[in-house]
N, C-alpha and C positions, 0 to 999 in steps of 0.2 A: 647553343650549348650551355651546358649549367655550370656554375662556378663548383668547381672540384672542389676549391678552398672552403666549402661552405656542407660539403656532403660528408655525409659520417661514415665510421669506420672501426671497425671489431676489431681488440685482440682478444681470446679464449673467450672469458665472461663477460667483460666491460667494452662496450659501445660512445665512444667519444661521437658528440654531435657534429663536431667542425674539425679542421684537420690542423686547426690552430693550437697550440703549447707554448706555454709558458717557459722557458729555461731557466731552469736552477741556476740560482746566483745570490752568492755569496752575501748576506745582506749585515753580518757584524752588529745585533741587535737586541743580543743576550748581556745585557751590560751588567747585569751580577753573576754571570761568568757561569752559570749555574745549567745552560744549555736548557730553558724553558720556553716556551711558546709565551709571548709578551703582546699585549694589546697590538703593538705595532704589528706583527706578525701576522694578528687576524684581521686590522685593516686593509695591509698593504696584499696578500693574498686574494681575502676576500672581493676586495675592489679589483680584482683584473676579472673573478668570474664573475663580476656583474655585468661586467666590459663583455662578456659573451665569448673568454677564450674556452675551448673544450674540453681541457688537458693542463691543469696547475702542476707542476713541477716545482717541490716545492726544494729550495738552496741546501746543499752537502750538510747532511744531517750523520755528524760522526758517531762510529758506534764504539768509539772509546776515548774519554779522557784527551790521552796522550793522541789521541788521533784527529783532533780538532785542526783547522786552517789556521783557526786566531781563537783565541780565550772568548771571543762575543758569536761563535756558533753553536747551532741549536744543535740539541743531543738526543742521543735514543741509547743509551750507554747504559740507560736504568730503567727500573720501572715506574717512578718519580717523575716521567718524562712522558707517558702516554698522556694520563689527563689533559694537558695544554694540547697534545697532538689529536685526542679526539673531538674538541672543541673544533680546534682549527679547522679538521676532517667535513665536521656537519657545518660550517658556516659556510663550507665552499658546496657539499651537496647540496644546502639550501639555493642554491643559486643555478641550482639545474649544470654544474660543471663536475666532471673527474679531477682525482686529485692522485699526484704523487710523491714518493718521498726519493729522495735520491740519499741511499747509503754510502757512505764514504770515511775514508782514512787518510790521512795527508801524509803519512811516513815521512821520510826526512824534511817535506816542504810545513810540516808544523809547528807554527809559532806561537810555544808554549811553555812553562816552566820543566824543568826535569830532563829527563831521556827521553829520544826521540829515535826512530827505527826504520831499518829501512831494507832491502833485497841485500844491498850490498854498503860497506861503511863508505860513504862517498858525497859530500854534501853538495847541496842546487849551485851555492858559490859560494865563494873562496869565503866571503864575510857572514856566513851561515853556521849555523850550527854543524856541528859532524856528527851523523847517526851512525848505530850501534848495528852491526847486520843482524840479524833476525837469526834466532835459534831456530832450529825445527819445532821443538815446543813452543815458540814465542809465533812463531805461523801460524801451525794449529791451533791457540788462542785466539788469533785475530779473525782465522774463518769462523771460531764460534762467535768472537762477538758480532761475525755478520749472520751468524742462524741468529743469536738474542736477537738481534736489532730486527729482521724481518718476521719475528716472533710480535716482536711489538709493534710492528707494522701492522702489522693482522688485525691484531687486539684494538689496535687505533682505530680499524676500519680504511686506511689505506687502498684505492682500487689499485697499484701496479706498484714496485718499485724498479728506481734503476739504481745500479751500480756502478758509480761514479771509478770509472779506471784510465781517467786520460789525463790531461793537461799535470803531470809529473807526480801524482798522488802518488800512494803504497800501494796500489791493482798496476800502474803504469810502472810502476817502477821494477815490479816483477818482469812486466812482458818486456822491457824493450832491452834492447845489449847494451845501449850508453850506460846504464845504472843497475843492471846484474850481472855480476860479474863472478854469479856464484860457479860452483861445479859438481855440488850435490843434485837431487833432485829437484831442486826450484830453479837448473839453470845448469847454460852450459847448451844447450839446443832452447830452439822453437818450443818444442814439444812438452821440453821442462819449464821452460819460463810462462809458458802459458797453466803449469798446475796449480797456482796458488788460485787463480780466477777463477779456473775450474772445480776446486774444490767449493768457494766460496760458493758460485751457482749453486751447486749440489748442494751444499746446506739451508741455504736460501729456499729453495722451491723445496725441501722438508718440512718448513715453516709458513710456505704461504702457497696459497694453488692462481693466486692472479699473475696477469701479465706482470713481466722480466723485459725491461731494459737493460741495455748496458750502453754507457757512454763512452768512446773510445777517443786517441787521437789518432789519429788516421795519416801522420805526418810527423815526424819528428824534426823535420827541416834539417838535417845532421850528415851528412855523407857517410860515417856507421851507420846511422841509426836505422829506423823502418820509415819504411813508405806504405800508402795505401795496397799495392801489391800483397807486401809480407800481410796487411792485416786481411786479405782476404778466405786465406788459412783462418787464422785466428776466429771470423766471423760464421764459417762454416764449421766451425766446432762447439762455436756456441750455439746455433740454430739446431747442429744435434743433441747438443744439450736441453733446447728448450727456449732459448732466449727468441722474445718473441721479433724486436728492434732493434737495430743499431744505433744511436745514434752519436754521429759522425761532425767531433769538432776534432781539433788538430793542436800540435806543439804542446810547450811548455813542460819537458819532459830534462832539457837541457834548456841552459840561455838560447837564444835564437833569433835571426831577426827575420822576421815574418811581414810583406807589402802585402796585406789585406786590399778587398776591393768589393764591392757588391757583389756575394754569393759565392766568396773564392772558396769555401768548403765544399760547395755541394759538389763537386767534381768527385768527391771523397764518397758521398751516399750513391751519386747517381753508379759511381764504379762496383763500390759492395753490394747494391742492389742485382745489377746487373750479373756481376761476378759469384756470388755467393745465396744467391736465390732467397735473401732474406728483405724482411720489411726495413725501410731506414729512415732516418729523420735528418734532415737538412741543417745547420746552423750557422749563423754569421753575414754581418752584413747583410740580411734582406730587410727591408723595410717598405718594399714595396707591394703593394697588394696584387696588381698586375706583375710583378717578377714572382711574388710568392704563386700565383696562380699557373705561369709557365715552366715552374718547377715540377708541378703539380700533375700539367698536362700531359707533359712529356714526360711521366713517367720516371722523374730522377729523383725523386724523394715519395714517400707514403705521408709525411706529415711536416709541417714549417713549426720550425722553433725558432721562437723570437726572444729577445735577451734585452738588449738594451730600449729597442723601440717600444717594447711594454712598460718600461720603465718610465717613458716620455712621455707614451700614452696608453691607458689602461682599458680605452673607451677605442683600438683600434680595429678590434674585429668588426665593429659596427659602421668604423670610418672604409674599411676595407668592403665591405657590404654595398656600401652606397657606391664606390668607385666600380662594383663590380655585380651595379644593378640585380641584388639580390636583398629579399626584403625580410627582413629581421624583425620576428614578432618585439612588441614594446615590453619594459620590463613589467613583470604582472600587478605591482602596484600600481601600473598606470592603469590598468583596465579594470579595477573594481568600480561599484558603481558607490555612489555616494547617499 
């Protein structure tokens, strides 16, 4: 039997080679604050598609200002901001890999100067900032700057974006009841509090015709809050909207304490997969090639996102190869002749 981890896989137009991605994460490396793609940027990217992973995802690229994690995230807020993303774009297609951008908004979790915004006026903790709830007009702003932003995705050359809506951002802070608490149309039901995303999708795929991501958490760990059940509504409503993937990490929506353990998410994909008939992507704690591979087999995820083990090592698709006797052409500099 052939290594599943090793075979490629279609969403609409784009064809990933392996079933290997990278996970968006947070990298703080915009140090003049100005949200630009920085040498380090196209190192640290480019070196995992050398590493042979299929699918760059590249960390929470805010499509506004006030929507940034921290002052040292990259932006897409402007058009000032494709040039460094198109660069980034072609050094990682030069390397025979896909690439992604994950759009995102940190609503009240953003540490930044000014007003901060959020579903409902309710801050992450007590020694936080307090945001401002969100006007109707002040919504409708933020889904355009999610059409801008995947406008410039386009423009950049971008093959997918996702839409970063989990771990307690401004997309998470809509869906879940811990933190809206609204009782107009953005809230008050399921049904409401899933509008703002839904609108965002829909402008989204206005602006761009490739695969749709969304990242969700799948767990709020909260006894209000949602569990993987409630979001399998939510997943089949994106799958008729078009969203091609789930992909399925958990928490951080309220404090929480969370006993992580090797793969303790994929319960989460392997369920919405199952439940809601759509593709899903796996994340946390895996770092094994043979666990990544059993994932794979059985059916409980469509693709292995890996976070910090890429981080460790960049060169692990190739380390996973060898553990799983599949042979990995050399990089093409090695085969020219001299």
């Amino acid at each position: 039997m052939s290594a599943k981890l090793f075979e490629s896989i279609t969403f609409r137009n784009v064809t990933l080679k392996n079933r290997i991605v990278m996970s968006p994460m947070c990298m703080y490396s915009c140090l003049d604050q100005d949200g630009k793609v920085t040498n380090w940027h196209k190192t640290h990217y480019t070196s995992r598609a050398v590493g042979q992973v299929g699918l760059i995802n590249v960390e929470s690229t805010a499509v506004h200002p006030q929507g940034r994690i921290s002052m040292e995230d990259l932006g897409i807020w402007e058009d000032e901001h494709i040039e460094g993303l198109t660069e980034l774009v072609d050094l990682v297609h030069e390397q025979d890999a896909k690439i992604a951008v994950q759009l995102g908004h940190a609503g009240r979790k953003a540490i930044v100067e000014g007003p901060i915004y959020s579903a409902s006026p309710l801050p992450f903790k007590e020694d936080m900032k307090k945001p401002e709830e969100m006007s109707t007009e002040q919504i409708h702003g933020a889904v355009e700057d999610f059409k801008n932003a995947a406008r410039r995705s386009r423009e950049a050359g971008f093959d997918i974006i996702e839409i970063h809506g989990a771990h307690g951002y401004l997309i998470n802070q809509f869906l879940s009841p811990l933190t809206n608490h609204r009782t107009d149309e953005y809230g008050g039901s399921k049904e409401k509090r899933f509008r703002f995303l839904r609108e965002v999708i829909t402008a989204i795929k206005s602006e761009f015709e490739g695969p749709i991501f969304v990242r969700i958490s799948a767990n709020d760990y909260h006894p209000q809050g949602y569990t993987v059940e409630d979001y399998v509504d939510y997943a089949k409503w994106m799958k008729d909207l078009g969203v091609d993937l789930i992909d399925c990490s958990s928490g951080a929506v309220v404090p929480a304490k969370i006993k992580p353990y090797p793969g303790y998410q994929v319960q989460y994909s392997d369920h919405l997969r199952e439940q809601a008939h759509i593709a899903t992507g796996a994340v946390g704690l895996i770092t094994s090639p043979m666990h990544a591979e059993e994932i794979l087999q059985n059916n409980r995820a469509d693709l292995i996102i890996l976070a910090r083990e890429l981080l460790r090592d960049p060169y692990w698709p190739r380390r996973a190869a060898n553990e799983l006797n599949v042979e990995l052409a050399p990089p093409k500099q090695y085969t020219r002749g001299w």
